[in-house]
N, C-alpha and C positions, 0 to 999 in steps of 0.2 A: 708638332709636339711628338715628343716618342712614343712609343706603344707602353713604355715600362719596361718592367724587367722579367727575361725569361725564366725558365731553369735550363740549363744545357749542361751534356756531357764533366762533369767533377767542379761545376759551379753554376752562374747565370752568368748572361747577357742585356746587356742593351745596347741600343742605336742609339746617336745622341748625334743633333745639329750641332754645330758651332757656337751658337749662340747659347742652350744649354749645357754645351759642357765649361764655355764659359762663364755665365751663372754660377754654376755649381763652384767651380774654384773660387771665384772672387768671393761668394758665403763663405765656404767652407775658409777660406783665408785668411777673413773678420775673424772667426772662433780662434783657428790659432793664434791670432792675435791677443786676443782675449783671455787663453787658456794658456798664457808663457807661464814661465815657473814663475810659483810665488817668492815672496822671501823666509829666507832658512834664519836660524839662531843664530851666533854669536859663536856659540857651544860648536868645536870641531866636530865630534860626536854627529852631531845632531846634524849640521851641515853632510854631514857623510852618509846618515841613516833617510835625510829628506826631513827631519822634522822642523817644520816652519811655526813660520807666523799662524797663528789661530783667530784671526777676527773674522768674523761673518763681513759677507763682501756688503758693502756698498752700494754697488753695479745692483740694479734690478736684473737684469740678465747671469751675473756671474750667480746671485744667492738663488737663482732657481740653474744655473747650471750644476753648484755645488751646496745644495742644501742641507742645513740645519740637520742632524742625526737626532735630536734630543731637542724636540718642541718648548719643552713644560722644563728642562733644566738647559739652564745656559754655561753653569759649570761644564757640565758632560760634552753639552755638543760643542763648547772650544775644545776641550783635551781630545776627544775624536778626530775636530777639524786639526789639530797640530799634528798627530801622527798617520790621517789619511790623504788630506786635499793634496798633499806634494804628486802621490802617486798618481789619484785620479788625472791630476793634471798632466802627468806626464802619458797617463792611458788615453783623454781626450785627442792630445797632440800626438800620437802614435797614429789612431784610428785618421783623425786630418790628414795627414801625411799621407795615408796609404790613398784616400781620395785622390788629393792633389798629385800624385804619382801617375794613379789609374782613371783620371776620366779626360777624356780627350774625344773630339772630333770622330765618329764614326762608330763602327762596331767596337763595346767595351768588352772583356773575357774578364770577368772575376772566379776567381778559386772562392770554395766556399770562407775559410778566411780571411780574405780582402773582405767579399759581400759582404759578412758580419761586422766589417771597421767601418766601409760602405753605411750600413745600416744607423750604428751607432754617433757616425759622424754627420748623419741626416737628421737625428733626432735632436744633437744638439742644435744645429743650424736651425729646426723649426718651435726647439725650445727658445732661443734667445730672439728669434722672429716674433713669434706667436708672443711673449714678454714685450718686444718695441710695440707691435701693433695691437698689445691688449685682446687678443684673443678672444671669443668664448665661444660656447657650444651653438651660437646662434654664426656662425660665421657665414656658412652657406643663403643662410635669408639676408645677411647685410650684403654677401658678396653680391647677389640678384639682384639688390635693390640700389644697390652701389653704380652709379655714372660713370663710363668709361673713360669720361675726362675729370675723375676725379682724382687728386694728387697721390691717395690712397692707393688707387684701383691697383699700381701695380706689383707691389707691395702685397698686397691679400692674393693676387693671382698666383704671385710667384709661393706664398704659401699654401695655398692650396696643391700647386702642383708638387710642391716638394711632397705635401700627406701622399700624393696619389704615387710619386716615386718609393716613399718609405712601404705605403701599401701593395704594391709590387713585387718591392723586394722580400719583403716577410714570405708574400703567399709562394714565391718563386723559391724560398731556402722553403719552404715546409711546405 
């Protein structure tokens, strides 16, 4: 497993086996999957400015990737989701991008703007993770207690390792 992520000279580093930097694309790869553009209006306009469709998603993963603005009014938070979800989606699949660009086999050089796309495209991957495998603040006591031949087990390893990469990378940008 790697060390994590350094700070070096006008960004961070990491080492990464083959085997994690592969991981890491095939997740980060589901999300973009996941985060393609939604659909726009009818309205040229509106096709041109990005404003879409406004239904709250479906996906358990997508409504905790693009969540509700307005709890207590469902009026609000569709008019929000029509004139923001385009963008977000477009910022999710930017930040993937710059992953799947920059992690590969061996020593990684991020500038501190890759990191920060880096960082944010770790978060979705462990938001839409931590949603399949139902997550919670007890994860560490299940993972302990958890059988290494359990179908689960690898699954929660790999989300733990990803917390300990997103933990890395923060302490290494600050």
């Amino acid at each position: 497993m790697s060390s994590g992520f350094r700070s070096s000279r006008g960004g961070v580093t990491i080492d990464l086996d083959a085997g994690e930097a592969s991981i890491l694309r095939s997740l980060v790869g589901q999300i973009l999957g996941l985060v393609e553009r939604g659909q726009t209006g009818d309205d040229p306009l509106e096709r041109a400015l990005g404003i879409g469709a406004a239904e709250t998603p479906s996906d358990p993963v997508l409504a905790r990737l693009f969540p509700s603005a307005y709890a207590d009014d469902d009026e609000a938070a569709t008019e929000f989701r029509r004139y923001t979800e385009a963008t977000l989606r477009d910022g999710k699949r930017a930040d993937a991008e710059v992953l799947l660009e920059t992690a590969e086999q061996g020593r990684v050089r991020l500038t501190g703007e890759q990191a920060e796309s880096w960082l944010r495209a770790l978060n979705d991957v462990r938001l839409a993770l931590g949603v399949r495998l139902e997550v919670t603040e007890e994860l560490h006591d299940q993972l302990a207690e958890m059988a290494e031949d359990d179908p689960r087990y690898p699954a929660y390893v790999t989300y733990d390792w990803l917390t300990y990469l997103q933990d890395t990378l923060v302490r290494a940008l600050w």
